[in-house]
KOLTORVEX-241411 format. One record per residue (C-alpha): residue number from 1; residue in one letter; x, y, z. Coordinates in Angstrom, 2 decimals, padded with zeros to 5 digits. Layout:
% KOLTORVEX-241411
VEXKE   i aa       X       Y       Z
VEXKE NUM  A       X       Y       Z
...
***
This chain:
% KOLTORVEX-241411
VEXKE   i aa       X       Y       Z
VEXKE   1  X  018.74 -053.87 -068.01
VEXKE   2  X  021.17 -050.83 -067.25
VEXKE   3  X  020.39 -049.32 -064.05
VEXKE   4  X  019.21 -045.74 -064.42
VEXKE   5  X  021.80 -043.63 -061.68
VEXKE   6  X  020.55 -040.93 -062.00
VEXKE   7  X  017.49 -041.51 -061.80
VEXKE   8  X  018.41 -043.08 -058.33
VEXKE   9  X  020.34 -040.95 -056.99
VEXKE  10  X  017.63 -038.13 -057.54
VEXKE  11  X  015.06 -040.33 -055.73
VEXKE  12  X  017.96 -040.68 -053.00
VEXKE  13  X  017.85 -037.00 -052.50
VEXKE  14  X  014.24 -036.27 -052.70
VEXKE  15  X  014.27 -038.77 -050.29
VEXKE  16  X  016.89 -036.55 -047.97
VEXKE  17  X  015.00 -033.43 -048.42
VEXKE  18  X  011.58 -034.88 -047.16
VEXKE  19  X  013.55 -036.03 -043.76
VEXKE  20  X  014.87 -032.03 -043.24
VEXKE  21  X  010.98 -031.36 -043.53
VEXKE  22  X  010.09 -033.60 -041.42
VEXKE  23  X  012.53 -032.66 -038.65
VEXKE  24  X  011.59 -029.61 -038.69
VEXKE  25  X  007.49 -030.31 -038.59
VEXKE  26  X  007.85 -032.46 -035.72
VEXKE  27  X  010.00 -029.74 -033.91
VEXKE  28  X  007.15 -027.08 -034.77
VEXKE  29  X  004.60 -029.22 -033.09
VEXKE  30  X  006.75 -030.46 -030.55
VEXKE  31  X  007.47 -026.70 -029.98
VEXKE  32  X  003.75 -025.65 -029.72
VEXKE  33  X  002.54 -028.45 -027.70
VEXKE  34  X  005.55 -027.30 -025.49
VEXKE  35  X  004.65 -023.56 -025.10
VEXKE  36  X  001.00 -024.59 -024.92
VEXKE  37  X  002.42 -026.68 -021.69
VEXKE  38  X  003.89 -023.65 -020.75
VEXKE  39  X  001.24 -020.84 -020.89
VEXKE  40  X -001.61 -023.70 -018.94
VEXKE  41  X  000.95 -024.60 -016.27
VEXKE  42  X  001.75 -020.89 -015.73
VEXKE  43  X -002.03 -019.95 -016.08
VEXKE  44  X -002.95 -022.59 -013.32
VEXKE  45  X  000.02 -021.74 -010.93
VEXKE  46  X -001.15 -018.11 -010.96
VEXKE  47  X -005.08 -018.49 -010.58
VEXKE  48  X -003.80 -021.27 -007.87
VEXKE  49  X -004.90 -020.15 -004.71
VEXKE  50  X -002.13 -018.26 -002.04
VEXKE  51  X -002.92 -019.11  001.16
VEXKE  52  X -001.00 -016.43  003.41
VEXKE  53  X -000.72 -016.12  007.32
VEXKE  54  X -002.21 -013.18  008.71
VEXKE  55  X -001.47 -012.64  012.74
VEXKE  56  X -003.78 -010.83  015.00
VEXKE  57  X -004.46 -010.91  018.63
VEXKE  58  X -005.31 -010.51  021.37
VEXKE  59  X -006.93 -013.77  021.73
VEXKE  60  X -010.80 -013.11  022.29
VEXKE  61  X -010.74 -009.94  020.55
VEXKE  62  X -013.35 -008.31  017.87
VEXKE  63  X -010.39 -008.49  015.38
VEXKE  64  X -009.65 -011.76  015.79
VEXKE  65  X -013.51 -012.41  015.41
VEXKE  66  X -012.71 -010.47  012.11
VEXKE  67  X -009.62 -011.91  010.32
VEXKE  68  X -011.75 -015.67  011.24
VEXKE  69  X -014.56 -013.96  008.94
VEXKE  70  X -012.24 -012.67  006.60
VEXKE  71  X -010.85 -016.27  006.55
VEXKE  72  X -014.94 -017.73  005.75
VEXKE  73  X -015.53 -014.84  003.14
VEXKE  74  X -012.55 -015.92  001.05
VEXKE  75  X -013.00 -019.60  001.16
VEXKE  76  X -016.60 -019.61  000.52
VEXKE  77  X -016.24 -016.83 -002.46
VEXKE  78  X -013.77 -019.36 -003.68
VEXKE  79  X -010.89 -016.05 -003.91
VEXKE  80  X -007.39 -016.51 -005.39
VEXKE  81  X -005.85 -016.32 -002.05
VEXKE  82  X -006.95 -018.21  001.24
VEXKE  83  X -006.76 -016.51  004.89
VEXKE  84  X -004.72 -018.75  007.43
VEXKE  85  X -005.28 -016.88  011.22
VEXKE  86  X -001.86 -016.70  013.74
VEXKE  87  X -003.86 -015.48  017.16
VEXKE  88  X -001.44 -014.03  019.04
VEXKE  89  X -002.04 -013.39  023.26
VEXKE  90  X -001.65 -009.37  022.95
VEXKE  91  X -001.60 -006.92  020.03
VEXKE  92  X  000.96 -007.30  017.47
VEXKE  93  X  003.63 -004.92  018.12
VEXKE  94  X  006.80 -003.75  016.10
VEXKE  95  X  008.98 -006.60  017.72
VEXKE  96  X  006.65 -008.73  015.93
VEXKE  97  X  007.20 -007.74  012.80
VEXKE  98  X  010.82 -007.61  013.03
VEXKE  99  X  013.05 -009.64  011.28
VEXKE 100  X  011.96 -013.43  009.24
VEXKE 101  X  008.10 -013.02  010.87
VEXKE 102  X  006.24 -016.24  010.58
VEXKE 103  X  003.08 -014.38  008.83
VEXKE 104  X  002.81 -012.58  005.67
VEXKE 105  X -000.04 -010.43  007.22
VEXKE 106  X -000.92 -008.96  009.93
VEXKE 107  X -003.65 -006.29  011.76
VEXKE 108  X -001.27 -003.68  014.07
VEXKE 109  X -001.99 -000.35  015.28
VEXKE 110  X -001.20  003.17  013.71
VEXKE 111  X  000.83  004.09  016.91
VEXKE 112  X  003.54  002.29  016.09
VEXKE 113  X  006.64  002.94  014.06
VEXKE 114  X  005.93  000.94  011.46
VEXKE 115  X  008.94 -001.01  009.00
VEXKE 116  X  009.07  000.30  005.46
VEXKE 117  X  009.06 -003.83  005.29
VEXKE 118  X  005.65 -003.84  006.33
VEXKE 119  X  003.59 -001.03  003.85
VEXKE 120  X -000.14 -000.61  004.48
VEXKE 121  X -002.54 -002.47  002.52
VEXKE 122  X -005.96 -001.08  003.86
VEXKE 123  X -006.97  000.60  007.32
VEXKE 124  X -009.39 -001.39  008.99
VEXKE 125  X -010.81  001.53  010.87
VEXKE 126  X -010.02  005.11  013.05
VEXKE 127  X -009.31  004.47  016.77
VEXKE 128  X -010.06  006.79  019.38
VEXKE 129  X -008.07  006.97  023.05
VEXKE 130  X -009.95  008.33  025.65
VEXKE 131  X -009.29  009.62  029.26
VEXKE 132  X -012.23  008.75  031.45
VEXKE 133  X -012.45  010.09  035.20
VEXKE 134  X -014.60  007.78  037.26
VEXKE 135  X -018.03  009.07  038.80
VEXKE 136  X -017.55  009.76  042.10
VEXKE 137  X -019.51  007.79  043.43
VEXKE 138  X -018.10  004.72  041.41
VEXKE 139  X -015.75  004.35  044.59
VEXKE 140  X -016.62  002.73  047.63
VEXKE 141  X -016.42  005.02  050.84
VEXKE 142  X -014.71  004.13  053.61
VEXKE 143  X -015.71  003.72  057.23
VEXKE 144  X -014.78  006.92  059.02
VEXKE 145  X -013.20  008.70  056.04
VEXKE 146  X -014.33  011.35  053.89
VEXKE 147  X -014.84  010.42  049.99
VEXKE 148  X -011.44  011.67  048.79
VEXKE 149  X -013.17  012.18  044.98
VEXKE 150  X -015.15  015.05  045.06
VEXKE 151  X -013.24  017.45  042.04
VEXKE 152  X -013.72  015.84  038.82
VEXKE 153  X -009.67  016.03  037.00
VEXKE 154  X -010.64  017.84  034.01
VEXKE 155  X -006.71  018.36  032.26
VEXKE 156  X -003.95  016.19  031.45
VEXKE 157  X -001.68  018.59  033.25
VEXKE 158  X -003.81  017.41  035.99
VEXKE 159  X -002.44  013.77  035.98
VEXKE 160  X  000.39  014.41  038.04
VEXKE 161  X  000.64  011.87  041.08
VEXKE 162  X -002.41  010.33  039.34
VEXKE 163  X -002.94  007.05  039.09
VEXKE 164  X -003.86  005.52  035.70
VEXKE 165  X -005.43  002.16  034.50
VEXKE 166  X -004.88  001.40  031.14
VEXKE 167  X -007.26 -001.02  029.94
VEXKE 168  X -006.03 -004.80  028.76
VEXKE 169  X -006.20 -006.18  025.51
VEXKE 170  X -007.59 -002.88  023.95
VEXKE 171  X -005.84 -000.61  021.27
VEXKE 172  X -004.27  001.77  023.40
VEXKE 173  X -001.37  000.67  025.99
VEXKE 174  X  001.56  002.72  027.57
VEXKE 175  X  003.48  004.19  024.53
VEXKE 176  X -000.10  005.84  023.65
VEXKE 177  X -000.20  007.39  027.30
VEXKE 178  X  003.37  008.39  027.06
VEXKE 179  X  002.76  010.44  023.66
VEXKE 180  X -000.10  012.51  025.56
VEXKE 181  X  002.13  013.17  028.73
VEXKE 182  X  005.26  013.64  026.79
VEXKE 183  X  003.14  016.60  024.76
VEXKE 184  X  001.23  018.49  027.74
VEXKE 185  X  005.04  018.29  029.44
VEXKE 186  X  003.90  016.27  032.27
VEXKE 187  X  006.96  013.88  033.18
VEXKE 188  X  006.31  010.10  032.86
VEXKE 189  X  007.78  009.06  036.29
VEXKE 190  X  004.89  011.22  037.91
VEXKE 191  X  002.30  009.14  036.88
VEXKE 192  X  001.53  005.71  038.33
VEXKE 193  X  000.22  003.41  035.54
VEXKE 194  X -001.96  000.37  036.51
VEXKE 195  X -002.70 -002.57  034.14
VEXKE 196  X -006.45 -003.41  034.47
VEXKE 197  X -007.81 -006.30  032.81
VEXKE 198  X -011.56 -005.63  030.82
VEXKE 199  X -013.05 -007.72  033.81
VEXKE 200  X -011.89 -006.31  036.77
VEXKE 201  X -012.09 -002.79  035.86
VEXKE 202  X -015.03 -001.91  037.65
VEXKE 203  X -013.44 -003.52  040.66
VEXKE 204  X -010.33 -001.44  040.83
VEXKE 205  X -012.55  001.67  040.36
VEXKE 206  X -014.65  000.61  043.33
VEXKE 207  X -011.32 -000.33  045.47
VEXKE 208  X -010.11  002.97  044.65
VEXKE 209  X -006.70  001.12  042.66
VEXKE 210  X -006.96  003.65  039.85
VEXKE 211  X -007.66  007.59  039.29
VEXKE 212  X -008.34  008.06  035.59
VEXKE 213  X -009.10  005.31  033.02
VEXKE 214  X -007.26  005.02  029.45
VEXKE 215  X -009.11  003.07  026.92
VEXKE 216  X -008.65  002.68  023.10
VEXKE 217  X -010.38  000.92  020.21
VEXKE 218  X -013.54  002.49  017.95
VEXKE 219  X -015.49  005.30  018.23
VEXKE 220  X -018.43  003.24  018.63
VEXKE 221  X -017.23 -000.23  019.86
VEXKE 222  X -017.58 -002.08  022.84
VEXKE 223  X -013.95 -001.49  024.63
VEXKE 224  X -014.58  002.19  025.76
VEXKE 225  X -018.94  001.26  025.86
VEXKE 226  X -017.91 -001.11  028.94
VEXKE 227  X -015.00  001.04  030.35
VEXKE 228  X -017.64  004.15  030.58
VEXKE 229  X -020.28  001.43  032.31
VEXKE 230  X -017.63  000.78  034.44
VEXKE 231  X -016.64  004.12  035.54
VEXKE 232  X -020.47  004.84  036.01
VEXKE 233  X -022.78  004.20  039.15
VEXKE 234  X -026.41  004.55  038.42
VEXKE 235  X -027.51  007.69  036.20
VEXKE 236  X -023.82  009.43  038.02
VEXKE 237  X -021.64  009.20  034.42
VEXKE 238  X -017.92  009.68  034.22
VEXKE 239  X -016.46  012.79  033.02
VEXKE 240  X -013.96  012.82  030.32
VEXKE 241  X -010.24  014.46  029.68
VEXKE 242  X -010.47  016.34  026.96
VEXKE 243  X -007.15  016.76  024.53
VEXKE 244  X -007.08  019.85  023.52
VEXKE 245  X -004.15  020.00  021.57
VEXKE 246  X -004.90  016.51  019.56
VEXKE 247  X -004.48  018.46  016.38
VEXKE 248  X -001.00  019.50  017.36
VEXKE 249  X -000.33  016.32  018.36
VEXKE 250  X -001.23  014.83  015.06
VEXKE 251  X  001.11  017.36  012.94
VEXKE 252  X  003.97  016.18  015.17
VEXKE 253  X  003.21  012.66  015.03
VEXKE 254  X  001.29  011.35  012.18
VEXKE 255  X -001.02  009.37  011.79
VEXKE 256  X -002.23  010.97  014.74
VEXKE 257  X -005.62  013.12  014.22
VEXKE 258  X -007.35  015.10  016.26
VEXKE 259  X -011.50  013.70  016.54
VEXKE 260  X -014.45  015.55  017.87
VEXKE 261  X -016.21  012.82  019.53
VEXKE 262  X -020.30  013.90  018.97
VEXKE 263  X -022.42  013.95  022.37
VEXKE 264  X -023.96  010.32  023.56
VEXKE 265  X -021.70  008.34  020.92
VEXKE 266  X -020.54  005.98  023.95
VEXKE 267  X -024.13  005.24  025.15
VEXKE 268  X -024.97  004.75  028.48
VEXKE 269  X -027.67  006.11  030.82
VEXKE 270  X -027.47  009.22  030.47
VEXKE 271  X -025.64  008.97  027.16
VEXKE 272  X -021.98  009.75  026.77
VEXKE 273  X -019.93  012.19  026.33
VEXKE 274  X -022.94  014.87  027.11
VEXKE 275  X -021.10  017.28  024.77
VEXKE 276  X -018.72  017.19  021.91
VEXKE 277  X -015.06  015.73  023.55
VEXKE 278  X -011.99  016.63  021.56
VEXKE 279  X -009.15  013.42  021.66
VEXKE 280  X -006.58  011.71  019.30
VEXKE 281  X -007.42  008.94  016.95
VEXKE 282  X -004.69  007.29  015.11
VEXKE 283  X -005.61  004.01  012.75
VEXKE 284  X -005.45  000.51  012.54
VEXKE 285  X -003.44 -001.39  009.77
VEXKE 286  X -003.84 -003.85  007.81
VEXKE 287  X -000.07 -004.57  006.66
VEXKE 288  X  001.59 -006.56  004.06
VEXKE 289  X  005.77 -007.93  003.81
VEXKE 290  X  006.63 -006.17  001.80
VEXKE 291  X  008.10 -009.23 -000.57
VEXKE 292  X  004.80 -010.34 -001.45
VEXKE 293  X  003.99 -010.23 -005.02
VEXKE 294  X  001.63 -007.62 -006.26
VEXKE 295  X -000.36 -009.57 -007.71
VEXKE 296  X -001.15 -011.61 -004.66
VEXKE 297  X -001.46 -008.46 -002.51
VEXKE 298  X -003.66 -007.19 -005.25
VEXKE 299  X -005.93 -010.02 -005.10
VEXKE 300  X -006.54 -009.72 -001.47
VEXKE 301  X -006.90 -005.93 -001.81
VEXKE 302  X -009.80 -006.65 -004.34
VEXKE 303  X -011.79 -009.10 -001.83
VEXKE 304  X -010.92 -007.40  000.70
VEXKE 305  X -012.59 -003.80 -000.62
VEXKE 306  X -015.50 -006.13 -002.10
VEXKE 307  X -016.58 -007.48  000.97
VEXKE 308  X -016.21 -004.77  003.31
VEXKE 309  X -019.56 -003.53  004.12
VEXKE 310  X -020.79 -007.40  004.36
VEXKE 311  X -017.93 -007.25  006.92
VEXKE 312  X -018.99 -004.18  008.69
VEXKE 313  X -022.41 -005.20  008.86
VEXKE 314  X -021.68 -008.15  010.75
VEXKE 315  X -018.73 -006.47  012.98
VEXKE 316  X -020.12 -002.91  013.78
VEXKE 317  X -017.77 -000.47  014.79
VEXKE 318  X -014.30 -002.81  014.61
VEXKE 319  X -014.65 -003.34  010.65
VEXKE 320  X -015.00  000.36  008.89
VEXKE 321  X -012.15 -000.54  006.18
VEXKE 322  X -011.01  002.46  004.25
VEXKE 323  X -007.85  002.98  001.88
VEXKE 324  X -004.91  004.51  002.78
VEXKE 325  X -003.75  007.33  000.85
VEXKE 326  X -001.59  006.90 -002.54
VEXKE 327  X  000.18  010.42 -002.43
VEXKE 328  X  003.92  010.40 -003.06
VEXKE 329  X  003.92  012.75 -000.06
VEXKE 330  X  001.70  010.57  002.16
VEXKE 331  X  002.73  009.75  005.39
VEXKE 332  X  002.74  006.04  005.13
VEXKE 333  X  003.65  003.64  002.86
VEXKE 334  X  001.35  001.77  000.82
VEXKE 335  X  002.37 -001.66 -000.92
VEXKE 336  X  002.34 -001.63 -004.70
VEXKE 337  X  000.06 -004.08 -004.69
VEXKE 338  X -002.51 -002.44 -003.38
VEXKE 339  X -001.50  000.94 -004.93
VEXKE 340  X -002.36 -000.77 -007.96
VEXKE 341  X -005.53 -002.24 -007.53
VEXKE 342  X -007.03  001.38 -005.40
VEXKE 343  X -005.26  002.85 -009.06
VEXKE 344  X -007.03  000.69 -011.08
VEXKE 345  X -003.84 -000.08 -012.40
VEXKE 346  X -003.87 -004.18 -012.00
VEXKE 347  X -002.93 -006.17 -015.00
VEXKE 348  X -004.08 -010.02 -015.17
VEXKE 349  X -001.93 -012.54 -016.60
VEXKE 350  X -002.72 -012.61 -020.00
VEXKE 351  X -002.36 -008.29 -020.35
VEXKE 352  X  000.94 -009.03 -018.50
VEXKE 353  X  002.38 -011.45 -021.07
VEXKE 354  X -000.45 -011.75 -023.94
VEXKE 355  X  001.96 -010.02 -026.33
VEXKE 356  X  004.84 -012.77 -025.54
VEXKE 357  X  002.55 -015.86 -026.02
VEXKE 358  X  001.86 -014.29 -029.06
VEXKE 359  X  004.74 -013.20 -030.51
VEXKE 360  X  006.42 -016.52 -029.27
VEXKE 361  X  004.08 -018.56 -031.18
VEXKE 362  X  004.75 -016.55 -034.39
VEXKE 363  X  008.52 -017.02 -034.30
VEXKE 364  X  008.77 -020.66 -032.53
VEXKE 365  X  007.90 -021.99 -035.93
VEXKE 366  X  010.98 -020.55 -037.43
VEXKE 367  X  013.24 -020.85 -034.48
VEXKE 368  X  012.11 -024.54 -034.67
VEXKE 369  X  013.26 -024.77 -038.52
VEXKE 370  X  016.16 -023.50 -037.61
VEXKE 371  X  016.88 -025.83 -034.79
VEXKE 372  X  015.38 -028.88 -037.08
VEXKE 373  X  018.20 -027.97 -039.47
VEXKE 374  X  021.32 -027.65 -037.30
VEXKE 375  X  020.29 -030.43 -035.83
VEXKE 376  X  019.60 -032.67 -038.87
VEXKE 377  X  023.16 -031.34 -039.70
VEXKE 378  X  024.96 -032.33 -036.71
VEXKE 379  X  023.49 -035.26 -035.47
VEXKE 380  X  021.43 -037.26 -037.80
VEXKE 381  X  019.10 -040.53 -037.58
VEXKE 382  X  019.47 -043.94 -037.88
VEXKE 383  X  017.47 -043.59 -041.47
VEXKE 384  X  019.37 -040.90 -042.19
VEXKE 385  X  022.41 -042.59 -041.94
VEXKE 386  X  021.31 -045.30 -044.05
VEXKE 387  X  020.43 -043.41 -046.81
VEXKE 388  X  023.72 -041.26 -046.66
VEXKE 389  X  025.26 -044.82 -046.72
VEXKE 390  X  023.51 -045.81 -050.31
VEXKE 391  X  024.39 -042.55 -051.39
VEXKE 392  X  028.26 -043.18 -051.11
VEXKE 393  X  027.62 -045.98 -052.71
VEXKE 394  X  025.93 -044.78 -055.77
VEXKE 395  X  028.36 -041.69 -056.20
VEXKE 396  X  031.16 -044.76 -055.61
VEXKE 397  X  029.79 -046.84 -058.78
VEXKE 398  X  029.72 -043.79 -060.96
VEXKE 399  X  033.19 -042.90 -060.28
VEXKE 400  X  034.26 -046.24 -061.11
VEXKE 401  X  033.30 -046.10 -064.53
VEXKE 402  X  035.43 -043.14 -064.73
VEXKE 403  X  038.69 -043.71 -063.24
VEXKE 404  X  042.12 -043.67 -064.76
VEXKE 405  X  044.41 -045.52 -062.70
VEXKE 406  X  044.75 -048.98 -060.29
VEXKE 407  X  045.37 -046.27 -057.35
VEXKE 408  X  041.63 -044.80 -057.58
VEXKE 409  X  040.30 -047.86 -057.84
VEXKE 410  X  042.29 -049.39 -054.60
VEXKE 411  X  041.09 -045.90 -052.92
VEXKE 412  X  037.19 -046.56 -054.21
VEXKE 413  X  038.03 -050.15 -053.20
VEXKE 414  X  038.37 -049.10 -049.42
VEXKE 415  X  035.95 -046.87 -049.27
VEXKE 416  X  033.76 -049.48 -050.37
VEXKE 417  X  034.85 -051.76 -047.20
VEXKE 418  X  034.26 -049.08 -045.10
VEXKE 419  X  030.82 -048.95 -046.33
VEXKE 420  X  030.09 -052.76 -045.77
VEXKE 421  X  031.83 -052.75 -042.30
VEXKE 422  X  029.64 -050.07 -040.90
VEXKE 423  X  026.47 -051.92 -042.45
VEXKE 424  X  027.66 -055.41 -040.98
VEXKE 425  X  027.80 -053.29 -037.60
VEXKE 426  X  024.47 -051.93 -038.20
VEXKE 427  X  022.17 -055.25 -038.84
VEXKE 428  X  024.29 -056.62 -036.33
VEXKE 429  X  022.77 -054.07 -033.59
VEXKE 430  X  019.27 -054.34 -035.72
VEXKE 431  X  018.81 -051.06 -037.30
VEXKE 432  X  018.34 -052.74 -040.59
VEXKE 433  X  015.41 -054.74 -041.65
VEXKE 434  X  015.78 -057.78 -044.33
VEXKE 435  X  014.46 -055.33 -047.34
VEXKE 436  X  017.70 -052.31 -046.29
VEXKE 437  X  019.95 -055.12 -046.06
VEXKE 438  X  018.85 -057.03 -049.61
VEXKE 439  X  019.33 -053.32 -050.91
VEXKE 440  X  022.63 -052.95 -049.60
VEXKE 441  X  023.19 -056.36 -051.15
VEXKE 442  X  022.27 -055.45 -054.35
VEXKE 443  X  024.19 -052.25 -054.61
VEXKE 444  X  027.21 -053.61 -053.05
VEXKE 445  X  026.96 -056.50 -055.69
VEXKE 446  X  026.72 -053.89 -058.18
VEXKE 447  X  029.65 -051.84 -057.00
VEXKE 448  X  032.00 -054.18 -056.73
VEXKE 449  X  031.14 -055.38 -060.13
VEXKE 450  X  031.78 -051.58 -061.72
VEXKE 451  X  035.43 -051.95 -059.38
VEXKE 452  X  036.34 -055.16 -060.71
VEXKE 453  X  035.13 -054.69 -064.59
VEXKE 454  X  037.24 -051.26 -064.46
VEXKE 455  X  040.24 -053.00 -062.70
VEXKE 456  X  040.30 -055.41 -065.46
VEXKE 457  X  040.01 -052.64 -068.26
VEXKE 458  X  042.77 -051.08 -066.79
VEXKE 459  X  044.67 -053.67 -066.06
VEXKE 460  X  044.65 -054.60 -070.30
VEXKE 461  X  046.07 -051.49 -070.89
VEXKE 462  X  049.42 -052.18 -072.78
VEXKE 463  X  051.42 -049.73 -070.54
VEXKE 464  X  049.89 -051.54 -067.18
VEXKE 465  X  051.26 -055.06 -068.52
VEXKE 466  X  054.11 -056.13 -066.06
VEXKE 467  X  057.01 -057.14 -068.41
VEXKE 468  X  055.54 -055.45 -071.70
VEXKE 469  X  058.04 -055.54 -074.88
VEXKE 470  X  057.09 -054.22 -078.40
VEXKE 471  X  058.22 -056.39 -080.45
VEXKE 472  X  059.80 -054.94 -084.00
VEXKE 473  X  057.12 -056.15 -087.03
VEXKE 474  X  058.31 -058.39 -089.52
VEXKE 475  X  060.59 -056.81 -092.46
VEXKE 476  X  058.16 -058.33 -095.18
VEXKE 477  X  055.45 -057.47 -093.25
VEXKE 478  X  053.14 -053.65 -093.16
VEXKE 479  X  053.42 -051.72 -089.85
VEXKE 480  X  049.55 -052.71 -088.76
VEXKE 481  X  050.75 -056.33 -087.95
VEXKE 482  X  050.84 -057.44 -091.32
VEXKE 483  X  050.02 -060.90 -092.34
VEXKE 484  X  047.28 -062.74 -089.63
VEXKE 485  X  049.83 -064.71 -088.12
VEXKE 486  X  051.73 -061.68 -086.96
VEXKE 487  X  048.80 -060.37 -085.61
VEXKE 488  X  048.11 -063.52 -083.82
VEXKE 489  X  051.53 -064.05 -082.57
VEXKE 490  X  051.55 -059.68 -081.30
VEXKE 491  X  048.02 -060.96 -079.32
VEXKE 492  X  049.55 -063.87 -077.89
VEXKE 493  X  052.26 -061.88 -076.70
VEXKE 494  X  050.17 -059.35 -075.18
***
């Protein structure tokens, strides 16, 4: 029976057609399951929990005791970033936070000059400093010589040729005494300054080492409860510097504040102050590099606000967290991320890039059609390629029927070689199962039979026989040949 060509060749390119779909299907899934990989991979290394650094000293201090809290609270409430302590011997001071720091956070005072690389997060609480003048009777007397304390130093003018302890590991040190002299115009060099540690400060009161005491830390904590024990002897309390002109300290040197310090908010027997005391109070920072994310320093802002009074209940008096102010005129600077939780203004990952996922999975289909096609196009498949193969081959049999001269057919000849070669290379590397190659077979076979029948048509022609003469009819004879043995003799000749 006559092989139907068309009919094949048809079924060839149906055949084509289905393997463009199907490039492009498995690119679409491939695609999705890609993106899909994508968006849960990005969803877990974001909800992944930060752990970040956070230095505080001195060692043995209430806010050490607090950032180790702050460290429990966050790993028990299972929160998106993790507290890691750094417990330095003293207070963290601006050469700390210098340069490549090896913490990401850290608890500093207000004093300071803080970096712009270091913008406030939260303020853990309001610090007071506080000038304390020893009872007199807090010193020992000496044998044979008169008490030489009787006049209470009420001024800070008065603390010239003074003698002043500043209290250890609390939140005031020399720059804060410095700032009070430097302001009242009372030169630095004129007042002796005496380091005394928490311990020993009711010794050097009683040895007569120190004058006046400077402490710092809360209103209400223990730091200035046990300096004012200290400076006391029996029901005898201290009496206390008042600075006046706090508030004009503060407009010349924010953060500074001026506080009125209510009567008996330092305890003690009596209770102390015994009447309102005007001083400075200046804050404590919690502050943040200022490279960290926002979302991170979001996160810890959010805990951080949440568990506050839990905090404060446990930490009276060093824990009384409050937010900084957001003003553009404000006279610190607060990090974005925490700007944008106190704002309400935090944006979780999917309201960040909810829109993207979603327009991205509306147009990866199409981008992956697209891809499916150039690639199809450029680089095709081993089936592919097999099928493009038959095709020649059926397109070569039909144009065999139909050429004119030996030259085409030598040309379709090659073309057919070519054709075998790179199927003899292809079941050689075995891309081609027994059922391709009996197909190649068969339309090989059936090529080469439409070359060689044409060849030989062509080859009969009278104007393709080598040495062809027409030989002149017979004069008795019609034009058509004549008699039969012309005819015969004109065939034989042929």
């Amino acid at each position: 029976m006559a092989i139907d060509l068309e009919s094949i060749e048809d079924a060839m390119n149906r055949r084509m057609r289905m393997i463009w779909v199907r490039y492009a299907t498995f690119l679409s899934i491939f695609g999705f399951i890609a993106v899909a990989g994508l968006v849960a991979l990005t969803v877990y290394l974001t909800t992944k929990a930060t752990v970040m650094k956070m230095a505080v000293g001195p060692k043995g201090s209430k806010d050490v005791e607090f950032v180790q809290k702050l460290e429990e609270k966050f790993r028990s409430e299972r929160a998106p970033v993790r507290i890691q302590p750094v417990v330095e011997n003293g207070a963290v001071t601006l050469q700390d936070i210098r340069g490549k720091a090896p913490f990401d956070l850290a608890v500093v005072r207000g004093n300071m000059d803080l970096s712009t690389d270091w913008p406030v997060v939260a303020i853990l609480r309001q610090d007071v400093a506080v000038l304390i003048v020893p009872a007199p009777a807090a010193f020992a007397e000496k044998k044979g010589k008169k008490n030489r304390h009787p006049e209470k130093i009420e001024k800070v003018s008065e603390l010239v040729g003074k003698r002043v302890g500043i209290v250890e590991g609390t939140d005031g040190g020399p720059e804060l005494l410095n700032l009070i002299l430097k302001h009242y115009g009372v030169p630095a060099d004129k007042v002796k300054v005496v380091n005394v540690a928490p311990q020993d400060l009711k010794k050097a009161i009683h040895d007569d080492l120190i004058d006046v005491v400077l402490v710092a830390g809360p209103e209400t904590g223990d730091a200035i409860a046990q300096a004012v024990q200290a400076s006391s002897a029996g029901k005898q309390g201290p009496s206390f510097i008042e600075i006046d002109q706090a508030e004009g300290i503060g407009k010349r040197v924010p953060p500074y504040e001026s506080e009125d310090i209510v009567a008996g908010a330092f305890g003690g027997i009596p209770p102390e102050p015994d009447d309102k005391l005007t001083t400075l109070k200046y804050p404590i920072y919690i502050v943040a590099r200022k490279t960290l994310s926002e979302d991170k320093i979001s996160a810890f802002a959010k805990y951080l606000y949440q568990d506050r009074q839990s905090l404060a209940y446990q930490l009276p008096g060093t824990v009384a967290i409050e937010s900084p102010s957001t003003d553009k005129d404000a006279a610190i600077l607060v990090h974005p991320g925490a700007a944008a939780y106190l704002g309400d203004n935090t944006k979780s990952f999917f309201d960040k890039y909810g829109d993207d996922i979603f327009y991205g999975l509306l147009i990866f289909p199409i981008i992956g059609s697209v891809l499916a096609s150039f690639l199809s196009y450029f680089r095709a498949d081993k089936n592919t390629q097999r099928i493009r193969q038959l095709h020649r081959l059926m397109q070569l049999i039909k144009k065999a029927r139909n050429v004119q001269t030996v030259e085409e057919i030598d040309r379709l000849q090659d073309e057919a070689d070519t054709i075998l070669g790179v199927t003899v290379q292809q079941a050689e590397r075995g891309q081609l199962d027994e059922t391709n190659v009996a197909i190649f077979t068969l339309v090989l076979d059936q090529a080469r039979a439409a070359l060689s029948e044409q060849r030989t048509v062509l080859l009969l022609k009278p104007e393709n026989v080598a040495g062809h003469r027409m030989l002149p009819p017979p004069a008795d004879t019609d034009t058509d040949g004549g008699a039969p043995a012309n005819r015969e003799r004109i065939a034989r000749t042929a």
